[in-house]
C-alpha positions as CSV (number, residue, x, y, z in Angstrom):
1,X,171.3,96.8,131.8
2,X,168.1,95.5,130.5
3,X,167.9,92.4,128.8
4,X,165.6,89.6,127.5
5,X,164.8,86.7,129.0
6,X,168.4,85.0,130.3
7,X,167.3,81.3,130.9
8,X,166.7,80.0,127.3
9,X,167.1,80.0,124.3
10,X,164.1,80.7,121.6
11,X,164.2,78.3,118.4
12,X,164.1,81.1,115.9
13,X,160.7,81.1,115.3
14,X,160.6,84.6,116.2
15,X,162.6,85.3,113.0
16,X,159.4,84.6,111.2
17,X,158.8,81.2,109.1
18,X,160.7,82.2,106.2
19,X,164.2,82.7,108.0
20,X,167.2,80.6,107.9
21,X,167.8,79.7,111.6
22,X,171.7,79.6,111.1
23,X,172.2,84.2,115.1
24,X,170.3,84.5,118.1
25,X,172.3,84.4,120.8
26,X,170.8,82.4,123.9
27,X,171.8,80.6,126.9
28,X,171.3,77.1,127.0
29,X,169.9,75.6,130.8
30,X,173.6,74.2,131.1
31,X,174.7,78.4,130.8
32,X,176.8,77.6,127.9
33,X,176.4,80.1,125.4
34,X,175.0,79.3,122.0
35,X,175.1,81.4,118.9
36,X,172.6,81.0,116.0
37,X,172.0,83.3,113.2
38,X,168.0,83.9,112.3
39,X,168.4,85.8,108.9
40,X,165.1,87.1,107.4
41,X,164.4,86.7,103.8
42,X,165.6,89.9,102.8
43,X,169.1,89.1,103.4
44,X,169.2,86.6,100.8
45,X,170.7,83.9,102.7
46,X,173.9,86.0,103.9
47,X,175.8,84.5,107.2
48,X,174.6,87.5,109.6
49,X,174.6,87.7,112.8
50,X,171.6,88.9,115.1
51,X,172.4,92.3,117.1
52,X,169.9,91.4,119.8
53,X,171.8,91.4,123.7
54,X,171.8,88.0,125.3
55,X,172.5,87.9,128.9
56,X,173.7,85.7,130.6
57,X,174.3,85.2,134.8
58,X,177.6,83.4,136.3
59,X,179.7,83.5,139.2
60,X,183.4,84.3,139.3
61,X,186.6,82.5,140.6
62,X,188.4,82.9,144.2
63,X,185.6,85.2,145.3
64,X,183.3,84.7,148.5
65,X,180.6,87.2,149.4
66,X,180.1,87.9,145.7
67,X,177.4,90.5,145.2
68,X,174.9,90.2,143.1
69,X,175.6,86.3,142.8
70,X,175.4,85.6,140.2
71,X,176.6,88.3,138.3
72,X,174.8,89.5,135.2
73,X,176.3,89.9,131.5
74,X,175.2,90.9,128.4
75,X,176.5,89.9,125.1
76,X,176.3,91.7,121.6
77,X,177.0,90.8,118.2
78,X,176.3,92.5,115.2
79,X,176.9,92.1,111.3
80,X,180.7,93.1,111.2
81,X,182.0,91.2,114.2
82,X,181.7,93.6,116.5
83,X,181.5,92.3,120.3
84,X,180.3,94.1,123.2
85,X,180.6,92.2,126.2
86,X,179.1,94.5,129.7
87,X,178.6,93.5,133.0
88,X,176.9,95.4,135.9
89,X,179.1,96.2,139.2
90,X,179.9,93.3,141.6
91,X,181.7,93.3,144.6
92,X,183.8,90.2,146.7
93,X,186.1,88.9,148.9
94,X,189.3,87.6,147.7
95,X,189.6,84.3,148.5
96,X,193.3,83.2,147.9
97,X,196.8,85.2,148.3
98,X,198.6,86.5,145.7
99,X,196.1,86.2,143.1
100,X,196.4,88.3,139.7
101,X,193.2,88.0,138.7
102,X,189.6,86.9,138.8
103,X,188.0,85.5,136.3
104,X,184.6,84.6,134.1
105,X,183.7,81.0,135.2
106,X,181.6,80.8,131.7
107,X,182.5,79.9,128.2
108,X,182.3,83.2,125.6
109,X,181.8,82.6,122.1
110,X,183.4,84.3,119.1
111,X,186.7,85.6,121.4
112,X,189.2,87.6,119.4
113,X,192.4,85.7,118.1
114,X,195.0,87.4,120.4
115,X,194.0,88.9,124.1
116,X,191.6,92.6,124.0
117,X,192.4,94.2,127.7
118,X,191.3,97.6,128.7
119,X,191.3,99.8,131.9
120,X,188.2,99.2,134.3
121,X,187.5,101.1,137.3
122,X,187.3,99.5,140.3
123,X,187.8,99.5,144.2
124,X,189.9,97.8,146.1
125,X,190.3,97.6,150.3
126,X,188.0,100.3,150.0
127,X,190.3,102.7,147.6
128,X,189.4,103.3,144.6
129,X,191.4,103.3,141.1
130,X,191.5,101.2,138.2
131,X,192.2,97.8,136.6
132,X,192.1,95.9,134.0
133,X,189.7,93.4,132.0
134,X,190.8,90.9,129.5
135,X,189.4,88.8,127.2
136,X,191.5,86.1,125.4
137,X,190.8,82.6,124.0
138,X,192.4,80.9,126.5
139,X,190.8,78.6,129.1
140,X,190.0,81.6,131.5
141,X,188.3,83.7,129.0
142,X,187.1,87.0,130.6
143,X,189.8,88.3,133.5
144,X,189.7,91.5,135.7
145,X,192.8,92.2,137.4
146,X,193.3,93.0,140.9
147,X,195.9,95.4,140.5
148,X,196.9,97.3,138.1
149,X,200.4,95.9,137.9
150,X,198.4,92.6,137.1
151,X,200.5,90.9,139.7
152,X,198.9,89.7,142.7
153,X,201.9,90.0,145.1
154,X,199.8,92.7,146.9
155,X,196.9,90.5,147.5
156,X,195.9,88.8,150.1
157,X,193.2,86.7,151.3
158,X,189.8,88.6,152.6
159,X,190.2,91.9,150.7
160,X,187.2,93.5,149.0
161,X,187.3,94.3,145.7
162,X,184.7,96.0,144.0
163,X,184.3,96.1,140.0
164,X,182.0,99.1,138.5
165,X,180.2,98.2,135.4
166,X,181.9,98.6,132.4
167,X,181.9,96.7,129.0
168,X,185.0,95.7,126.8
169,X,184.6,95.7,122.7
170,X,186.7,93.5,120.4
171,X,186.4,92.2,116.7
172,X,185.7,88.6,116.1
């Protein structure tokens, strides 16, 4: 998944001195996402939004051992709305019993209006099948489901789980 630089955020100087700076999308040293649009003169002063992939690193809840930690994601917008959120594969040990879910412990701008979820592969206890991932606008953002039933009454305490990497598309 390559990616720019994931530590800062450029001031839209790259967009050339006569742009707008209104949709670069950076990561501020406090990891909260920021979205700015640099329009170029040619786009006579429409609200676009840059396509360019921001990444950003985080960890994720009720996981020891996570692997890479932090975890890296990339973030795309583009003109229509069009999200693409991907993250590499990460792997853990479940920290609590009967959890549902683990979740994104980062703010995610421009989330859709009612929850996006899609089927993920992933391993779990050493077997492998599929999940879930969903994003919402609700506090925990970004979730990937333990088990497919997205009930946790299955889980317990010190099982691996292993997430391939994926990415999940919605419309903003």
């Amino acid at each position: 998944m390559p990616c720019s630089s994931c530590s800062s955020c450029s001031n839209c100087s790259s967009c050339g001195s006569s742009s707008s700076c209104d949709s670069t999308v950076c990561v501020s040293n406090d990891k909260e996402i920021i979205i700015k649009n640099c329009c170029d003169s040619s786009s006579s002063g429409k609200n676009c939004k840059s396509s360019k992939p921001c990444c950003f690193k985080t960890t994720l809840s009720n996981l020891t051992d996570l692997s890479p930690n932090p975890v890296t994601f990339k973030y795309t917008i583009d003109n229509s709305g069009t999200v693409v959120l991907q993250w590499e594969k990460f792997s853990g040990t479940i920290k609590v019993n009967g959890l549902p879910y683990i979740y994104v412990c980062q703010s995610i701008p421009y989330t859709p209006a009612k929850p996006v979820t899609q089927t993920t592969p992933r391993t779990y206890n050493g077997t492998g099948g599929y999940s879930y991932v969903e994003v919402s606008s609700d506090s925990e953002q970004l979730k990937f489901y333990i088990q497919p039933s997205k009930s946790g009454e299955s889980v317990e305490s010190n099982d691996s789980v292993v997430f391939e990497g994926s990415s999940i598309t919605w419309i903003s």
